[in-house]
mmCIF file of the N, C-alpha and C atoms, coordinates in Angstrom:
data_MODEL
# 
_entry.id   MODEL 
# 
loop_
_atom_site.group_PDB 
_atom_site.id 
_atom_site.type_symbol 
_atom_site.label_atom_id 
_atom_site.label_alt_id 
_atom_site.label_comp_id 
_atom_site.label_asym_id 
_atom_site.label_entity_id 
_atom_site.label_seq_id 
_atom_site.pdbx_PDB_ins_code 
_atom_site.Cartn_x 
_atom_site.Cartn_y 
_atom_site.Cartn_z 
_atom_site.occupancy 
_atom_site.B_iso_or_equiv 
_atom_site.pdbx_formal_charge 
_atom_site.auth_seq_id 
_atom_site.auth_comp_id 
_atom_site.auth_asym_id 
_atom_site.auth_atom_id 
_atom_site.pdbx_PDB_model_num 
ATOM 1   N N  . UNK A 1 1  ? -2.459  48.349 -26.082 1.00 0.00 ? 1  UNK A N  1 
ATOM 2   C CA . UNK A 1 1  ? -3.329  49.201 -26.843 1.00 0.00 ? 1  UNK A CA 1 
ATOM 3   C C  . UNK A 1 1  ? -3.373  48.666 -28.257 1.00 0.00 ? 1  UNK A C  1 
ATOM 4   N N  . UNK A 1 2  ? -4.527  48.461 -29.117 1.00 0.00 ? 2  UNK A N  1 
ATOM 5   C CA . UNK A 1 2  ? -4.784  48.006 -30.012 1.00 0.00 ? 2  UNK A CA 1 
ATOM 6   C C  . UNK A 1 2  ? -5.446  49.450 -31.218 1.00 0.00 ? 2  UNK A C  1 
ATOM 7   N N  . UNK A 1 3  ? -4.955  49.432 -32.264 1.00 0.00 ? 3  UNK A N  1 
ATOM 8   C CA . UNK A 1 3  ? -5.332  50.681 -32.887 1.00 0.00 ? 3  UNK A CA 1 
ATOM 9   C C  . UNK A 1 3  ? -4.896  49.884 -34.498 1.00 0.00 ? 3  UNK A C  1 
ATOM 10  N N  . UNK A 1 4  ? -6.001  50.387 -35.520 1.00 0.00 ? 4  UNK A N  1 
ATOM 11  C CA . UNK A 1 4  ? -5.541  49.687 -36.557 1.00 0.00 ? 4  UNK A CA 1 
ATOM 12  C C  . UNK A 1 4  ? -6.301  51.456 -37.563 1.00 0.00 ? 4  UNK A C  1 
ATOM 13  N N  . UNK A 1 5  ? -5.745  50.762 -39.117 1.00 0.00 ? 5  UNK A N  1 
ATOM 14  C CA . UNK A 1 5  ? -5.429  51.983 -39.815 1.00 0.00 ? 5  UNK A CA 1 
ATOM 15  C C  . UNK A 1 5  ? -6.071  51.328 -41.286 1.00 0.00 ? 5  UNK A C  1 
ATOM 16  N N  . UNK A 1 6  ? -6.294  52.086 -42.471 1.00 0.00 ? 6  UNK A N  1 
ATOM 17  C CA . UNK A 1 6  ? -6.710  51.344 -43.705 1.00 0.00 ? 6  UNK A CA 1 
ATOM 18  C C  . UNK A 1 6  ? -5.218  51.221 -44.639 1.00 0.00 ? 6  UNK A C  1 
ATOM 19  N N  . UNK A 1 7  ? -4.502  51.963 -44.479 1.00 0.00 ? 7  UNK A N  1 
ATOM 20  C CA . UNK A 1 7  ? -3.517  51.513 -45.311 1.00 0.00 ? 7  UNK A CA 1 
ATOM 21  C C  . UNK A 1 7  ? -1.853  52.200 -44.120 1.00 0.00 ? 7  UNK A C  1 
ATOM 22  N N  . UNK A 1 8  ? -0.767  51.199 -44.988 1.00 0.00 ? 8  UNK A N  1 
ATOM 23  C CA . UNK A 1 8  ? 0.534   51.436 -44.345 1.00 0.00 ? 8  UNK A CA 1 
ATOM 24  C C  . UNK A 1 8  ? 1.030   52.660 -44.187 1.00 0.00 ? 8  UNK A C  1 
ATOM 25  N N  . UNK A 1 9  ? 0.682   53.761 -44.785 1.00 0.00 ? 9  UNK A N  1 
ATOM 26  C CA . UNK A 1 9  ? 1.114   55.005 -44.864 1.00 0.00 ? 9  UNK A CA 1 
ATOM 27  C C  . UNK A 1 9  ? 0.595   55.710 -43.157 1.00 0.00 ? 9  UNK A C  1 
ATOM 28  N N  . UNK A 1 10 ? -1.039  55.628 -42.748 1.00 0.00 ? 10 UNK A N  1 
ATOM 29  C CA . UNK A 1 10 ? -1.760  55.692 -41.975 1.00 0.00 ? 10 UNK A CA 1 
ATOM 30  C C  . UNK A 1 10 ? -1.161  54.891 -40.492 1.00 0.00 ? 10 UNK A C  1 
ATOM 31  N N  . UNK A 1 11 ? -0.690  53.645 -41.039 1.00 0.00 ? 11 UNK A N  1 
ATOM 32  C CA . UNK A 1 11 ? -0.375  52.781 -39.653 1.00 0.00 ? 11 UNK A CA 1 
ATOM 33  C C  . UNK A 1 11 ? 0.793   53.435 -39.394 1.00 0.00 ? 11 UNK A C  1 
ATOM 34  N N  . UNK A 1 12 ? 2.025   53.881 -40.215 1.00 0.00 ? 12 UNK A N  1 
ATOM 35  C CA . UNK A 1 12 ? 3.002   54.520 -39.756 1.00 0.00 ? 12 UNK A CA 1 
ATOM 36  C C  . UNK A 1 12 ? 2.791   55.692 -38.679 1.00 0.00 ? 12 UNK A C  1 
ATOM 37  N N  . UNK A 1 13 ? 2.228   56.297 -38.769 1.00 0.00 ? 13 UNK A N  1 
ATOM 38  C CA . UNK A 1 13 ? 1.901   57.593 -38.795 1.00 0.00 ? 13 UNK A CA 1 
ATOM 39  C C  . UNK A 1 13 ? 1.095   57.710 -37.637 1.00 0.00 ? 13 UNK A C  1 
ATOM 40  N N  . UNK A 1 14 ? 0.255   56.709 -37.237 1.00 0.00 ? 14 UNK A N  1 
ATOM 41  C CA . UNK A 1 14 ? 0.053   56.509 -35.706 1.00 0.00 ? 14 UNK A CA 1 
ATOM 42  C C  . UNK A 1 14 ? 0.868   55.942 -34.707 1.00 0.00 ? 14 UNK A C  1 
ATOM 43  N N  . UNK A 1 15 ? 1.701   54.823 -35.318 1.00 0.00 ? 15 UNK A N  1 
ATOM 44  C CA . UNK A 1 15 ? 2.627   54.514 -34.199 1.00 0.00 ? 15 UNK A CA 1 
ATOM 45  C C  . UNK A 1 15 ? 3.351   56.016 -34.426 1.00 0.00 ? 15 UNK A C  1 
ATOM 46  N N  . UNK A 1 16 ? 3.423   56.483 -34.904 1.00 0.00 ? 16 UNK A N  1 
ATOM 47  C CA . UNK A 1 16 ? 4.909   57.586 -34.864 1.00 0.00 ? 16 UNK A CA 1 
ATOM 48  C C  . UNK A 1 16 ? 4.073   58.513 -33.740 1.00 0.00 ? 16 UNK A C  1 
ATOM 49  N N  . UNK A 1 17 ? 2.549   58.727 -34.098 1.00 0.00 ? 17 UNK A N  1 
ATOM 50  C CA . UNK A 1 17 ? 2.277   59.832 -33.327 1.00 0.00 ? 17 UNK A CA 1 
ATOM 51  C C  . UNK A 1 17 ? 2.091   59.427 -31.556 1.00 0.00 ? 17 UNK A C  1 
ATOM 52  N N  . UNK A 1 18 ? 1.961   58.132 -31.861 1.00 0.00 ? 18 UNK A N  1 
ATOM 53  C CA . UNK A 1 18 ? 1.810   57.335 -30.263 1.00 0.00 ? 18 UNK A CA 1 
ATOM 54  C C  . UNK A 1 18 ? 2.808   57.233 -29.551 1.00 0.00 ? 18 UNK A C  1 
ATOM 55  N N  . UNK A 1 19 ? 4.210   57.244 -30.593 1.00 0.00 ? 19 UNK A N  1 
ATOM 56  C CA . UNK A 1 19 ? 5.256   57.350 -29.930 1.00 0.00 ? 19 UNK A CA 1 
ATOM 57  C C  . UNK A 1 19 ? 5.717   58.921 -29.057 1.00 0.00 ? 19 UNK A C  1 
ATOM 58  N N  . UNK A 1 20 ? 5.677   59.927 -29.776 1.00 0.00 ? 20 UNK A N  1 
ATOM 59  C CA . UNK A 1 20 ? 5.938   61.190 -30.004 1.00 0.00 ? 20 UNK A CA 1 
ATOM 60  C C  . UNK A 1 20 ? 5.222   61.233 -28.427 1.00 0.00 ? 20 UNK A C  1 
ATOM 61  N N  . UNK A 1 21 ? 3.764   61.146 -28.252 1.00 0.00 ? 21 UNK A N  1 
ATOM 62  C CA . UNK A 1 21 ? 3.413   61.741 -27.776 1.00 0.00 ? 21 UNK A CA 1 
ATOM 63  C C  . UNK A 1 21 ? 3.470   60.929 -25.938 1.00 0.00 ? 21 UNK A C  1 
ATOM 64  N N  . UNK A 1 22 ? 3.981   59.571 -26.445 1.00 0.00 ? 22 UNK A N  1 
ATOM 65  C CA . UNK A 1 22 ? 4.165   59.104 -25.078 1.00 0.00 ? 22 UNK A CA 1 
ATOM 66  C C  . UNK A 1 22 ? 5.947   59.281 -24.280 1.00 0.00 ? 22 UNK A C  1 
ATOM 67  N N  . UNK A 1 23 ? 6.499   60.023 -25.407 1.00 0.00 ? 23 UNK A N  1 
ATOM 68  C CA . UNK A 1 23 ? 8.066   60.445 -24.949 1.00 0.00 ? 23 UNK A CA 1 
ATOM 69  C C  . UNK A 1 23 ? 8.034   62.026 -24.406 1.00 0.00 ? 23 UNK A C  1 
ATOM 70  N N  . UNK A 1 24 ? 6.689   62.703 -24.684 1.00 0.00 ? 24 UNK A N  1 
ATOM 71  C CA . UNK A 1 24 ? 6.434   63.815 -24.730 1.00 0.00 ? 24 UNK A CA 1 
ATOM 72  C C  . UNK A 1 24 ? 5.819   63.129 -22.918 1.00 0.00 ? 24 UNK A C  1 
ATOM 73  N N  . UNK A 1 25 ? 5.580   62.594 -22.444 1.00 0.00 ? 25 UNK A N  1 
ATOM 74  C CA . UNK A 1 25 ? 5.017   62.339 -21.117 1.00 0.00 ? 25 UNK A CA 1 
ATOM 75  C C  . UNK A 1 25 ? 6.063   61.216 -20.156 1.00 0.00 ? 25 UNK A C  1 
ATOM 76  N N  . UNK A 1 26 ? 6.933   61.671 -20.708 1.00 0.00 ? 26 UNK A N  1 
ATOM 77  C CA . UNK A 1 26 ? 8.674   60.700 -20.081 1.00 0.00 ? 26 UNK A CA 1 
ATOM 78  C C  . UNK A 1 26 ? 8.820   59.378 -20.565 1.00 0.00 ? 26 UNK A C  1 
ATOM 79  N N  . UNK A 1 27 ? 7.692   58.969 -21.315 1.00 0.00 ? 27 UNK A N  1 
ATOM 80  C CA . UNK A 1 27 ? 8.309   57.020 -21.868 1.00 0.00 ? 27 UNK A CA 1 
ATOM 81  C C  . UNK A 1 27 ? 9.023   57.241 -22.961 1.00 0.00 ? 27 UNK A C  1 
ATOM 82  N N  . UNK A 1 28 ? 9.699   55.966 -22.667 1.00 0.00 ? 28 UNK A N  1 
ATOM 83  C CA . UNK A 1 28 ? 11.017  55.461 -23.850 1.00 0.00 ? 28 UNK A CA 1 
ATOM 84  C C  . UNK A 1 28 ? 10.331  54.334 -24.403 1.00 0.00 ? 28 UNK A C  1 
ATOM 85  N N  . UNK A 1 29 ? 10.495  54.292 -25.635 1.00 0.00 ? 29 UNK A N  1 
ATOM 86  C CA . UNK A 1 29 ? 10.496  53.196 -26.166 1.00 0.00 ? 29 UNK A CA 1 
ATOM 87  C C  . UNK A 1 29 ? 11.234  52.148 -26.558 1.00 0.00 ? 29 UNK A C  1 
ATOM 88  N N  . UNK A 1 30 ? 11.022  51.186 -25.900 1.00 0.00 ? 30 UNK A N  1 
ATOM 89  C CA . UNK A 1 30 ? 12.121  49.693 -25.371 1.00 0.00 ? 30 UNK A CA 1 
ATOM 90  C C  . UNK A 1 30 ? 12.452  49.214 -26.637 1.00 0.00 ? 30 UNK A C  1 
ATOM 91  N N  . UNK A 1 31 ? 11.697  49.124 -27.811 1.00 0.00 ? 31 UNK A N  1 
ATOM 92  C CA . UNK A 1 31 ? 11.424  48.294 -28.883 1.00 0.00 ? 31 UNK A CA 1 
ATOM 93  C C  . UNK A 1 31 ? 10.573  48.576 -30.104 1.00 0.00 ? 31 UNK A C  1 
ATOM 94  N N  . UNK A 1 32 ? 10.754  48.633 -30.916 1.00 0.00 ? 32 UNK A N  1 
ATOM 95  C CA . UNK A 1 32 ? 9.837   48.989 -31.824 1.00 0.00 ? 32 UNK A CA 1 
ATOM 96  C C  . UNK A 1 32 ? 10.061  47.820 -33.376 1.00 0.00 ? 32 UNK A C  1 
ATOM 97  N N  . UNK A 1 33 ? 8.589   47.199 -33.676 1.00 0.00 ? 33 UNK A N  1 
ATOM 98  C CA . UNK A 1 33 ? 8.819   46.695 -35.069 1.00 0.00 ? 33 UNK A CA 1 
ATOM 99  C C  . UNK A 1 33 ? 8.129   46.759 -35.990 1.00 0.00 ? 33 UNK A C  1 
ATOM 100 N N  . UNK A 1 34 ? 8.255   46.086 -36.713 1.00 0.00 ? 34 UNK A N  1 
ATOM 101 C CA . UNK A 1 34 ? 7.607   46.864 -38.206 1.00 0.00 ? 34 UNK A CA 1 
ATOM 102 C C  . UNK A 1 34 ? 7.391   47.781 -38.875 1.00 0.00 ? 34 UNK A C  1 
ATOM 103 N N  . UNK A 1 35 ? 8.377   48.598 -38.641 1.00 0.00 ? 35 UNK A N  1 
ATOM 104 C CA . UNK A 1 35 ? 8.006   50.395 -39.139 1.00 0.00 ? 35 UNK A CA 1 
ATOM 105 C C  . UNK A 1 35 ? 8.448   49.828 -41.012 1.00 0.00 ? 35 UNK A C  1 
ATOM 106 N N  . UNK A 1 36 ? 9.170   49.025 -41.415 1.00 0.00 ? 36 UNK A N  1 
ATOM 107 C CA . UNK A 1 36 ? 9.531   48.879 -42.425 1.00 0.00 ? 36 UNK A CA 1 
ATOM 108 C C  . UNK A 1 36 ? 8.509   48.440 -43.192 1.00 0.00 ? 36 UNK A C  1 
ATOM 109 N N  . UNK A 1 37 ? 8.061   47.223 -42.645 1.00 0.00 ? 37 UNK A N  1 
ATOM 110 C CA . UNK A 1 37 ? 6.805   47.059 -43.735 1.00 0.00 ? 37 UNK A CA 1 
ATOM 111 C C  . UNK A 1 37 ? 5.508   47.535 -43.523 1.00 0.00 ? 37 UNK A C  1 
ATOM 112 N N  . UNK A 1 38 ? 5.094   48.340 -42.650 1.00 0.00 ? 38 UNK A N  1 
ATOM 113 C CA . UNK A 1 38 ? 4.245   48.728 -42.268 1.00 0.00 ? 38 UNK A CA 1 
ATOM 114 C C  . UNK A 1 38 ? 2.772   48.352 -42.271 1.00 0.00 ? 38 UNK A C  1 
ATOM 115 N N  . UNK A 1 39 ? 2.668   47.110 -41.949 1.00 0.00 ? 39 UNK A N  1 
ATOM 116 C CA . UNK A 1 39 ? 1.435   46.447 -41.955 1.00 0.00 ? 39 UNK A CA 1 
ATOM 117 C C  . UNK A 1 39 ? 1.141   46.162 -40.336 1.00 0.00 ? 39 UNK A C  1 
ATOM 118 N N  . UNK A 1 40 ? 2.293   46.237 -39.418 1.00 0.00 ? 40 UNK A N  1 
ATOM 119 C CA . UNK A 1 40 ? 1.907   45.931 -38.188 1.00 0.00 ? 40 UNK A CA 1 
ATOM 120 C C  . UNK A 1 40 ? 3.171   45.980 -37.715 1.00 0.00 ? 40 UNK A C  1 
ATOM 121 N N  . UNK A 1 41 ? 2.704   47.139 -36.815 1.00 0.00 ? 41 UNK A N  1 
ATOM 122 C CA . UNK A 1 41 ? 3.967   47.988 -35.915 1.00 0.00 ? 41 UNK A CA 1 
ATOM 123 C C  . UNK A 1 41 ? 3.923   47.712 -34.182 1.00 0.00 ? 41 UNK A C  1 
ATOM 124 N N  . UNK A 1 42 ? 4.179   47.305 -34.081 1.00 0.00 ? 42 UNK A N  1 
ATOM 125 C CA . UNK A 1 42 ? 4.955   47.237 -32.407 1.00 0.00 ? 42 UNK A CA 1 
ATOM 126 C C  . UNK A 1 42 ? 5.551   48.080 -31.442 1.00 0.00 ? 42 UNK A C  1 
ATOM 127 N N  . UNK A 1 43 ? 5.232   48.809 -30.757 1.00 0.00 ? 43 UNK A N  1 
ATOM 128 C CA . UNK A 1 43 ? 5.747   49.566 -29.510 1.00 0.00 ? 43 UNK A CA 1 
ATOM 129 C C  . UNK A 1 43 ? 6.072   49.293 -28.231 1.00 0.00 ? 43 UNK A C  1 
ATOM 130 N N  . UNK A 1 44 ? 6.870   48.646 -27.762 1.00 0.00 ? 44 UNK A N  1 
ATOM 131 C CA . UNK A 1 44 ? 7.107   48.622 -26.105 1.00 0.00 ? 44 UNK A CA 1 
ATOM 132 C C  . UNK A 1 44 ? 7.562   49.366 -25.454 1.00 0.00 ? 44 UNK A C  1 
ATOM 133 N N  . UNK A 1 45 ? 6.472   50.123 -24.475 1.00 0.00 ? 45 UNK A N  1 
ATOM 134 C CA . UNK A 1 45 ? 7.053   50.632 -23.680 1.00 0.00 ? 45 UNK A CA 1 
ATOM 135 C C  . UNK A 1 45 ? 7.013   50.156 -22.006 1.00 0.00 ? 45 UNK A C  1 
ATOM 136 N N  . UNK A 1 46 ? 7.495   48.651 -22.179 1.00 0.00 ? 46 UNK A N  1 
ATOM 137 C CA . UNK A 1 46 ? 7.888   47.694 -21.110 1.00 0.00 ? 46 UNK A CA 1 
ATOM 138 C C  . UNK A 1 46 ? 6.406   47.977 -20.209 1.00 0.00 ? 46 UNK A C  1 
ATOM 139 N N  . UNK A 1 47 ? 6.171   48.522 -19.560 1.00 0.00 ? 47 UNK A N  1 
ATOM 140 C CA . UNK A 1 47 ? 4.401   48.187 -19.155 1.00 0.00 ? 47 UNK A CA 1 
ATOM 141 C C  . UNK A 1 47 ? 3.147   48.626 -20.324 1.00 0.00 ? 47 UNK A C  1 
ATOM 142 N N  . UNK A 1 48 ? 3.882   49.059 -21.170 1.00 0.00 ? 48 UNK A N  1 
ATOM 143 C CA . UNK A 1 48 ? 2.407   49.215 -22.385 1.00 0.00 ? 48 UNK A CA 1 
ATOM 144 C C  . UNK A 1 48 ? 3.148   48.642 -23.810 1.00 0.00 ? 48 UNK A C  1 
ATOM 145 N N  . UNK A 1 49 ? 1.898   47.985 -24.113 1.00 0.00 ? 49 UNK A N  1 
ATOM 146 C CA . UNK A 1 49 ? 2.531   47.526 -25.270 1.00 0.00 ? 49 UNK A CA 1 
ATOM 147 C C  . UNK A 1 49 ? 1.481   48.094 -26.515 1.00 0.00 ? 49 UNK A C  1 
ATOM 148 N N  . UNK A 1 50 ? 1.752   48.949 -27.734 1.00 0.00 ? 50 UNK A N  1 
ATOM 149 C CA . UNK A 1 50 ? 1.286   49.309 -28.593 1.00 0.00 ? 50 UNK A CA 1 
ATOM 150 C C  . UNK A 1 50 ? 1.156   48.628 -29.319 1.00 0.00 ? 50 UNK A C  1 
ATOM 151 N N  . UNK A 1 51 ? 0.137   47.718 -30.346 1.00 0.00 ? 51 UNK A N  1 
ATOM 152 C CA . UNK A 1 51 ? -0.113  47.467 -31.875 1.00 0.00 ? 51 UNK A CA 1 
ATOM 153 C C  . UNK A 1 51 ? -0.713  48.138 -32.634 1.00 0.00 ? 51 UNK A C  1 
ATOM 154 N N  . UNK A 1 52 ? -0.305  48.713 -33.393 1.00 0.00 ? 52 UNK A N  1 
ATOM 155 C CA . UNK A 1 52 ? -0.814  49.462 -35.028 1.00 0.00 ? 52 UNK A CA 1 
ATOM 156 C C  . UNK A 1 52 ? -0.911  48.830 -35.712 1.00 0.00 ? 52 UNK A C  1 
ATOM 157 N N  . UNK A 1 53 ? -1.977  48.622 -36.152 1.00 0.00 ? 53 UNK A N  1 
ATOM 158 C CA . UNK A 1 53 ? -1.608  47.014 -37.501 1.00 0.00 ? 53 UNK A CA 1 
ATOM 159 C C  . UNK A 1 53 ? -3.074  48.008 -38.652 1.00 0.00 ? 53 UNK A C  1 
ATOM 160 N N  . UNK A 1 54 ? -2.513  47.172 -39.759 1.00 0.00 ? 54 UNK A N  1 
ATOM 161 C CA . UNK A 1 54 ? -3.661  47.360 -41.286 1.00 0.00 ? 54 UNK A CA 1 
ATOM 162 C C  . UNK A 1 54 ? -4.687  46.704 -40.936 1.00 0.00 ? 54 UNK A C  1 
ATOM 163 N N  . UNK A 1 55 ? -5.862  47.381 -41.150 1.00 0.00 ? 55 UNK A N  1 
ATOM 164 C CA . UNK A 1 55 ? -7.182  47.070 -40.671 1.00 0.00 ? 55 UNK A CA 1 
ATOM 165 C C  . UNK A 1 55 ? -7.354  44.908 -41.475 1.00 0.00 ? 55 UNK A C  1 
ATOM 166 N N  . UNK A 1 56 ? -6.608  45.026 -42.267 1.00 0.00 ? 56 UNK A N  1 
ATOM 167 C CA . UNK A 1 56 ? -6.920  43.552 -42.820 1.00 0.00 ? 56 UNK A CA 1 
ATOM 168 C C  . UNK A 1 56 ? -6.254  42.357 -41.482 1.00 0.00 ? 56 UNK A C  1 
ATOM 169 N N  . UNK A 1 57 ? -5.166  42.760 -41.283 1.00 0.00 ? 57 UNK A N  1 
ATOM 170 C CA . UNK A 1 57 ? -4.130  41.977 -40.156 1.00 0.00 ? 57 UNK A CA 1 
ATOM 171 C C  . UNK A 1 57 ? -4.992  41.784 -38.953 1.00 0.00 ? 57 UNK A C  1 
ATOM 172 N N  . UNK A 1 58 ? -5.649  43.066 -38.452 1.00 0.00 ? 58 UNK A N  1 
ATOM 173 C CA . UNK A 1 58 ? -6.281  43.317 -37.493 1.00 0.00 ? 58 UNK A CA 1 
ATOM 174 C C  . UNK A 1 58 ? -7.528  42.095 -37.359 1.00 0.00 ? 58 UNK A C  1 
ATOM 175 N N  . UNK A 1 59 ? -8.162  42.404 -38.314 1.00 0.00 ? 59 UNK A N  1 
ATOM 176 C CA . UNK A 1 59 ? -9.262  41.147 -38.566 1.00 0.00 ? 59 UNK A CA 1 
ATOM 177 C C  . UNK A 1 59 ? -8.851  40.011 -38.318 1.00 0.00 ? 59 UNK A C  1 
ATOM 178 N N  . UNK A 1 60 ? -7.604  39.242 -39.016 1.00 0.00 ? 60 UNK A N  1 
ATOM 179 C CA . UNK A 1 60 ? -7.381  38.073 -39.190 1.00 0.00 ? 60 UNK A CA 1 
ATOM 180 C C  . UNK A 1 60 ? -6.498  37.636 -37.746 1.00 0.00 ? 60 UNK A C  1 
ATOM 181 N N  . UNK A 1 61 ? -6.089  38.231 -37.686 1.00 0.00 ? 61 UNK A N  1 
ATOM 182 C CA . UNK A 1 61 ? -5.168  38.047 -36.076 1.00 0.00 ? 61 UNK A CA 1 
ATOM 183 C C  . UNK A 1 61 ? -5.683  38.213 -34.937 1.00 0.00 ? 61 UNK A C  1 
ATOM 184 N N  . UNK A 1 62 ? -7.136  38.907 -34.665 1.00 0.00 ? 62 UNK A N  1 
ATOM 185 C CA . UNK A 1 62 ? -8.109  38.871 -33.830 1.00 0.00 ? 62 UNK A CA 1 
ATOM 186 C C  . UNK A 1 62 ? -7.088  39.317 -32.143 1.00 0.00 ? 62 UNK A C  1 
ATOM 187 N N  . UNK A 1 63 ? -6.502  40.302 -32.462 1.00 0.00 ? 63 UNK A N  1 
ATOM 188 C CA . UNK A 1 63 ? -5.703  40.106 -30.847 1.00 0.00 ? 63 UNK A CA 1 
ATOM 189 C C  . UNK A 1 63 ? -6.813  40.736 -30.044 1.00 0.00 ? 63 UNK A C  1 
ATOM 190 N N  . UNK A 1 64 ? -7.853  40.916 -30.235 1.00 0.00 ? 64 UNK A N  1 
ATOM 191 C CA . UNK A 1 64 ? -9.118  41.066 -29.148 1.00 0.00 ? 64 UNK A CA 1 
ATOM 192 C C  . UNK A 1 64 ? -9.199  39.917 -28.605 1.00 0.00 ? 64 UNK A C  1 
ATOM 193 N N  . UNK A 1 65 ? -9.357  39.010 -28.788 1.00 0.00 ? 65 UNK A N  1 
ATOM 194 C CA . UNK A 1 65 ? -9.831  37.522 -28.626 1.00 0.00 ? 65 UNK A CA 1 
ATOM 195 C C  . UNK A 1 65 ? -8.479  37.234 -27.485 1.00 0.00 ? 65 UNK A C  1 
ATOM 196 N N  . UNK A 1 66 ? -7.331  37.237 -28.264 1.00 0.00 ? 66 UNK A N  1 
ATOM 197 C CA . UNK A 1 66 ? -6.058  36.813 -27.150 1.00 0.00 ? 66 UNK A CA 1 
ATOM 198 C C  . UNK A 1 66 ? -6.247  37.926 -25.482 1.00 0.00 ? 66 UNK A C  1 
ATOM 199 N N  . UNK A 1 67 ? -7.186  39.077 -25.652 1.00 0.00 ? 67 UNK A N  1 
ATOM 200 C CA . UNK A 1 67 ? -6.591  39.714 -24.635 1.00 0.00 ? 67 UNK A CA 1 
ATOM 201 C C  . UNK A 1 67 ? -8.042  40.176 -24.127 1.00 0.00 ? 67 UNK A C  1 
ATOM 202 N N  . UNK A 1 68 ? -9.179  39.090 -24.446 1.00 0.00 ? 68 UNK A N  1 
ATOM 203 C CA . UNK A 1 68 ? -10.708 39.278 -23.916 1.00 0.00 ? 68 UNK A CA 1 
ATOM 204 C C  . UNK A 1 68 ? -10.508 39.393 -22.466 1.00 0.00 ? 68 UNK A C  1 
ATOM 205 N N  . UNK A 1 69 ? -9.461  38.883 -21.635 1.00 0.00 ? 69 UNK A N  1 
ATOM 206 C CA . UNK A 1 69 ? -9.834  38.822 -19.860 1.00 0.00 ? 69 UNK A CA 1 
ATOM 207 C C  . UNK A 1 69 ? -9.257  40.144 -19.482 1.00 0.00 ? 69 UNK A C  1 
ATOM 208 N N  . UNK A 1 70 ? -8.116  40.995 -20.183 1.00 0.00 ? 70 UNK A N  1 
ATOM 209 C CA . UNK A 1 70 ? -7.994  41.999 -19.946 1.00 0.00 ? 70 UNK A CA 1 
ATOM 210 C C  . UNK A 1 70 ? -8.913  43.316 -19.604 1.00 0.00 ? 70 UNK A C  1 
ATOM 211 N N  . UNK A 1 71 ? -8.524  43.889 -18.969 1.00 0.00 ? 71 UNK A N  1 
ATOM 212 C CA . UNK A 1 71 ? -9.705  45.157 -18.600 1.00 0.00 ? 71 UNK A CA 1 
ATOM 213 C C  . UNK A 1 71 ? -9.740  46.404 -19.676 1.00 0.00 ? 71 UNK A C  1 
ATOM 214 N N  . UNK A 1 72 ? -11.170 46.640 -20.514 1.00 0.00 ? 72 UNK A N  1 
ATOM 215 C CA . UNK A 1 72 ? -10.994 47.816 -21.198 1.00 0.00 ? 72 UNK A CA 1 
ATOM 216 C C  . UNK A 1 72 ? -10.756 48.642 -20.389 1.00 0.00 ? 72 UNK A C  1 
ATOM 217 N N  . UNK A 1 73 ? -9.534  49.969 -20.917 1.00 0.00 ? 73 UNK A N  1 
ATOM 218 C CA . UNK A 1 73 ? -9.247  51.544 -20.610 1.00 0.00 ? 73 UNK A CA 1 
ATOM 219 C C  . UNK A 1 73 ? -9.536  52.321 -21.915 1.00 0.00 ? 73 UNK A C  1 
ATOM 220 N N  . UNK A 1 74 ? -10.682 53.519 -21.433 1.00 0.00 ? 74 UNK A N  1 
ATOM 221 C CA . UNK A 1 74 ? -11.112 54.147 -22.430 1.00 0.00 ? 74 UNK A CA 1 
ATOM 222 C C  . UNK A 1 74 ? -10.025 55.198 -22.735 1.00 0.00 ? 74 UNK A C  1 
ATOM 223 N N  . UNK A 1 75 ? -9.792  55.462 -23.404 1.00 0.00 ? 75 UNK A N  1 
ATOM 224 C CA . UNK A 1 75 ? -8.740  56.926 -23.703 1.00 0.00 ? 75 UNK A CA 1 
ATOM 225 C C  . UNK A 1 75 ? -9.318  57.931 -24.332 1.00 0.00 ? 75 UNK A C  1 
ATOM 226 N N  . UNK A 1 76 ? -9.370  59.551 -23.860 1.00 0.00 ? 76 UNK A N  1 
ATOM 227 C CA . UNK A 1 76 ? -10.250 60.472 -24.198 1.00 0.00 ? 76 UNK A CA 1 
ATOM 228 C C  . UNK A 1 76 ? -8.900  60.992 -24.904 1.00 0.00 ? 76 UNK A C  1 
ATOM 229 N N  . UNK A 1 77 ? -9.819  61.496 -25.976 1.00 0.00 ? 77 UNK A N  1 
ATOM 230 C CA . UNK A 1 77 ? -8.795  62.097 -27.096 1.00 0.00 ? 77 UNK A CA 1 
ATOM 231 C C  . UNK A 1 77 ? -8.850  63.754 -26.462 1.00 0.00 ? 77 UNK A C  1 
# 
């Protein structure tokens, strides 16, 4: 899952809520990085892998491009 934010305060604050709410549905989270500098945060939960990143990172790192053969899943809020 790919999700990006305008500033570090914002990116925190979604991985936290992505976390919350996928422990709230029995996952653990294997791993987690970047909560410190908060420009691009990491979640594993060993078959899903979360990125939160600052809308600038997001651009330049293009992980659309690395994961074009993958299949979109829409998620209804």
């Amino acid at each position: 899952m790919l999700a990006s934010a305008s500033n570090e305060r914002l990116v925190g604050a979604i991985a936290e809520a992505v976390e919350e709410s996928l422990h709230a549905l029995g996952a653990k989270v294997i791993a987690r990085e970047g909560h410190r500098e908060g420009r691009w945060i990491v979640l594993n939960f060993a078959d899903i892998y979360v990125h939160v990143m600052h809308e600038e990172e997001r651009v330049y790192y293009d992980l659309e491009r690395l994961y074009k053969d993958c299949p979109v899943v829409s998620l209804d809020a």
